[in-house]
Phi, psi and omega in degrees: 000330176299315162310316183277344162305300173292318176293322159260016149293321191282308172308290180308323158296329186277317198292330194289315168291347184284300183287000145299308169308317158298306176292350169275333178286320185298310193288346187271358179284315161336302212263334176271357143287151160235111185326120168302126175258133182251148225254105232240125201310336178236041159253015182268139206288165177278123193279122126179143172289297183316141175235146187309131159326172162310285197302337180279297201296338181292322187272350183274276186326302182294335176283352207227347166243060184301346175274352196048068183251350181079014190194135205299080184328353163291253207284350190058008147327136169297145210284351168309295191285345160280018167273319194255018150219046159131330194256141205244343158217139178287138198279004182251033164274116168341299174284352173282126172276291202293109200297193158270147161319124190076020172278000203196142183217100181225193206176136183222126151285130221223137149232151165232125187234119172263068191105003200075021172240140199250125169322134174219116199238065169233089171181150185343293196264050166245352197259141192031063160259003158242181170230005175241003163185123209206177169249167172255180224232052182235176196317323177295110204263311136345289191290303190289001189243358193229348182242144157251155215232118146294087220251343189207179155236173182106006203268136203258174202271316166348298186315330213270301213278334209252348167261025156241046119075026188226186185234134157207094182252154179335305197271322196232183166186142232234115170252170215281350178259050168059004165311123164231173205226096176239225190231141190204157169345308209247357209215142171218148158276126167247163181236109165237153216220119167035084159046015165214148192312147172206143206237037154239010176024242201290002171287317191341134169228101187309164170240150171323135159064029172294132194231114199228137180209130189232102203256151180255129161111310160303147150223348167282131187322312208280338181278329179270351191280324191274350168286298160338277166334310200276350171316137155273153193254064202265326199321299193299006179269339215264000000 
């Protein structure tokens, strides 16, 4: 009977350590998670390696902190962090157009002809000046002067015209040493998207492979067609 005493007095020690020992790996597993927090539309990172410019981070502030308060009059976030994660307008705004950065990677080839002379934005200071809508740096000097590069969506050809330091709205179009070129009795600006006229001009938000042209000057058909025609054709390599 002594034997049988002992052996469950022992059976009872081991169940005992065993089940301290448990109880102790659960609480330290306990106390050492961390509760998943879900992510609120304008905490969300940025899909795109890119990150905003100067000139993004500036127009960001001004669309999304009008009080300078220093917080996203929408969502009331501080406006840095809806800076860093992507955004250039807030996405929990009724009225936002404009995506997160990297929400969208499209390319339209584009011209500007002033007078029968064509704009050439193959140059420094024409390049990655916004990261949501930009020309690139590239060898072909033709390609960097003729595709626009679309980083999110929705994004309108103003953003692109006002972080090269230009203006371009239905009556005018403003180059950075303040020329402007407008529409008057005798002269029109026209906007046209794949060969037919179009009336959103600096609203405009291009589609992929989108062939987009904007003449000054001409009234002849015959003259735009062939303006037309001299677009490049880079958009579809990118």
């Amino acid at each position: 009977m002594k034997l049988k005493a002992d052996f469950v007095t022992i059976a009872l020690i081991v169940i005992l350590i065993l089940s301290v020992g448990m109880l102790a790996f659960s609480l330290k597993d306990f106390f050492s998670s961390k509760p998943e927090v879900s992510q609120a539309p304008n905490q969300m990172k940025s899909t795109s390696r890119m990150t905003l410019t100067s000139f993004d981070k500036e127009l960001a502030r001004q669309l999304m902190d009008q009080d300078n308060d220093g917080r996203c009059d929408v969502c009331g976030m501080p406006i840095e962090q809806c800076i860093e994660s992507g955004q250039i307008e807030c996405s929990m705004g009724s009225n936002a157009k404009t995506g997160i950065l990297g929400s969208q990677h499209i390319h339209a080839d584009f011209k500007i002809d002033l007078n029968g002379e064509p704009l050439n934005f193959a140059n420094n200071k024409y390049y990655m000046k916004s990261s949501f809508l930009h020309l690139d740096d590239n060898q072909n000097k033709e390609d960097a002067s003729g595709v626009l590069h679309m980083h999110a969506t929705g994004v309108p050809l103003w953003i692109f015209f006002k972080s090269i330091g230009m203006d371009f709205n239905k009556y005018c179009i403003t180059l950075e040493n303040k020329e402007k070129f407008c529409t008057d009795g005798n002269k029109k600006l026209k906007f046209f998207v794949n060969g037919k006229e179009n009336n959103d001009f600096e609203n405009y938000v291009f589609n992929n492979l989108d062939k987009i042209l904007i003449s000054y000057g001409s009234e002849s058909e015959e003259e735009i067609k062939n303006q037309f025609a001299s677009i490049t054709d880079f958009a579809k390599l990118h």
